[in-house]
C-alpha positions in Angstrom: -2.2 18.1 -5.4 -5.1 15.6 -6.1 -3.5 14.2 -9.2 0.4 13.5 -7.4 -1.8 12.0 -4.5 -3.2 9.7 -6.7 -0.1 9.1 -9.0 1.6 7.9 -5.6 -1.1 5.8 -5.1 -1.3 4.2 -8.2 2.5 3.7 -8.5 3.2 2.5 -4.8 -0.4 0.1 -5.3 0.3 -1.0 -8.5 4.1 -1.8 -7.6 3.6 -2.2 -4.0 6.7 -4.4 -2.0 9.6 -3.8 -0.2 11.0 -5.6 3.0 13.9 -7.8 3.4 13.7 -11.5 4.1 14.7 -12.7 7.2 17.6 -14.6 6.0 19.2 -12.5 3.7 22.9 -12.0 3.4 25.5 -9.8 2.1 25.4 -9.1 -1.3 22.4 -11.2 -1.6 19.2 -9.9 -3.4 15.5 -10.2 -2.5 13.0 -10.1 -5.0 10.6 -6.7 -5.2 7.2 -8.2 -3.8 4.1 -7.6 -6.4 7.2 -6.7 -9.3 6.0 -10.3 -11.6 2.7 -11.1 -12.5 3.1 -14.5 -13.9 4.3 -15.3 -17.6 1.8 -13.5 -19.8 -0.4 -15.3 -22.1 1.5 -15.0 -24.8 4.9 -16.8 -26.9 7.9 -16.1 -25.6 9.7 -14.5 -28.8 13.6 -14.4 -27.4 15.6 -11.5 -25.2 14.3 -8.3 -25.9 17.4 -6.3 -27.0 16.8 -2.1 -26.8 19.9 0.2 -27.0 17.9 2.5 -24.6 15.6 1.8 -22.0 14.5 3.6 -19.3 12.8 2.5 -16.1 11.3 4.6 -12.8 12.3 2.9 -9.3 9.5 3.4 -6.8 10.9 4.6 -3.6 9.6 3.7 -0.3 7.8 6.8 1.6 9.5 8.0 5.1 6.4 6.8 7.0 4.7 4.7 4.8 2.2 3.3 7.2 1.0 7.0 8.3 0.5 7.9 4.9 -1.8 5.0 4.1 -4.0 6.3 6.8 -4.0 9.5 6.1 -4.7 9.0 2.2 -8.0 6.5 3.8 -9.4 9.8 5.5 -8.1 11.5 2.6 -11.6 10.0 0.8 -13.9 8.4 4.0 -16.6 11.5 4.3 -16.6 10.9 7.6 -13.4 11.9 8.4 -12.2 15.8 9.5 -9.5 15.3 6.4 -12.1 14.5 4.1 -10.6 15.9 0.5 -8.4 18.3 2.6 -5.4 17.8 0.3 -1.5 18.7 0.9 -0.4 20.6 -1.2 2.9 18.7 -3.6 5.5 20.3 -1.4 3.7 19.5 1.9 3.1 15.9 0.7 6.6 15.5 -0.1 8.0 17.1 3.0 6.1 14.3 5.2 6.5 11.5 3.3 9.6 11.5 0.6 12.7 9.1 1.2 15.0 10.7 2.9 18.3 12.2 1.1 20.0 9.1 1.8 18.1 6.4 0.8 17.6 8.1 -2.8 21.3 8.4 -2.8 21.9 4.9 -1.9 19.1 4.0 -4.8 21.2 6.3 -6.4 24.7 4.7 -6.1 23.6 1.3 -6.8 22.0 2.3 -10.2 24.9 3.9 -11.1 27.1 0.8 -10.5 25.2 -1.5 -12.5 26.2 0.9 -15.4 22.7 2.8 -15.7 22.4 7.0 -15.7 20.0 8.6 -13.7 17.9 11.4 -14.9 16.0 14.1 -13.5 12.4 13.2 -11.8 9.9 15.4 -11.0 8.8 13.4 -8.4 11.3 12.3 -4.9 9.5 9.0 -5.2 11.0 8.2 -8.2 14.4 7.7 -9.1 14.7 7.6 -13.2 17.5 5.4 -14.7 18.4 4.9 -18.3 20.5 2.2 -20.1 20.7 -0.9 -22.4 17.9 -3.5 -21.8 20.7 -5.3 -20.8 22.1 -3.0 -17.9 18.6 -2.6 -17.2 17.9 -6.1 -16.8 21.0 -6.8 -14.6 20.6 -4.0 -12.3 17.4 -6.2 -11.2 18.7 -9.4 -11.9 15.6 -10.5 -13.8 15.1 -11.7 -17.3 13.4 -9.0 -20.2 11.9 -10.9 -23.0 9.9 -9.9 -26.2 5.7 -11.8 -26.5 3.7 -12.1 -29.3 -0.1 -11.9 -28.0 -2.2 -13.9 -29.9 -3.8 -10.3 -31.6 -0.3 -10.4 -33.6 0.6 -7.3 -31.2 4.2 -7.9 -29.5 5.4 -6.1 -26.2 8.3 -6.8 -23.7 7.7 -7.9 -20.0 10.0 -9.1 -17.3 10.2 -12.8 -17.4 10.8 -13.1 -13.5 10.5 -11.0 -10.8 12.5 -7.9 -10.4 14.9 -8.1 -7.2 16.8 -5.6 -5.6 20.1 -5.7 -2.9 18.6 -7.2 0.5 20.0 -3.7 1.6 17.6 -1.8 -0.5 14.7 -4.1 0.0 13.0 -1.1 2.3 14.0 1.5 0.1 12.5 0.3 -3.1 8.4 -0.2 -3.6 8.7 -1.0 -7.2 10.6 -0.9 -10.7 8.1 0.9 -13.5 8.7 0.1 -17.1 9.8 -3.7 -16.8 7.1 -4.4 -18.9 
């Protein structure tokens, strides 16, 4: 129970955004805050071009802001919750998306021409497809670096962004880069 604690952690903090902008409109997108680091220090080598690709979209939890405080006491010593742990289905039952906002995740990956696939996890909706398809469904750029090691790697070459009506919904987009 430990280890999903902390893998929500570590995906919701490393990923961490969400929230609409105040002006958005229909069929307008809003970029996924925290999704772009900055161009990496490396040369731009072109498009990276992958038959397959698969990425993890980071779902909001139900009650994100009670789950930050209870994940503090989780670790303060001085708390009564001090390393009292829920249990995986416990966790899940207080804080997954709800059935509809996966589904709506759901439907829109599925339109922009990408299959989902099983997770273990209901914070995580996987989705597989082209680099293209991939890139699209976010409308953000995937390019190939060369580091100055000689080692190359793909990253996102802008930030990710999501429908302003998923903004809440999505936290983050794992395997971008």
């Amino acid at each position: 129970a430990a280890a999903l604690v902390g893998s929500v952690v570590l995906s919701v903090g490393v990923v961490a955004g969400g929230g609409t902008d105040a002006g958005a409109t229909a069929g307008a997108t809003v970029p996924i805050a925290g999704s772009y680091l900055g161009a990496p220090e490396a040369t731009d080598l072109g498009p990276y071009v992958a038959s397959v690709m698969g990425v993890e979209v980071v779902l909001a939890p139900s009650d994100g802001s009670v789950m930050t405080q209870e994940l503090a006491a989780l670790y303060d010593p001085s708390s009564p919750s001090y390393h009292k742990w829920l249990t995986r289905g416990a966790f899940a039952g207080r804080f997954a998306p709800s059935a509809s906002v996966r589904g709506s995740v759901v439907d829109y990956l599925r339109q922009q021409g990408l299959k989902v696939v099983a997770s273990a996890s209901p914070f995580l909706v996987r989705a597989v497809g082209t680099s293209a398809r991939v890139a699209g469904a976010f409308a953000t750029t995937i390019d190939n670096y060369g580091a100055a090691n000689g080692q190359t790697f793909f990253a996102d070459a802008a930030p990710a962004r999501v429908p302003a009506d998923l903004a809440g919904a999505v936290d983050g987009v794992i395997g971008l880069a």
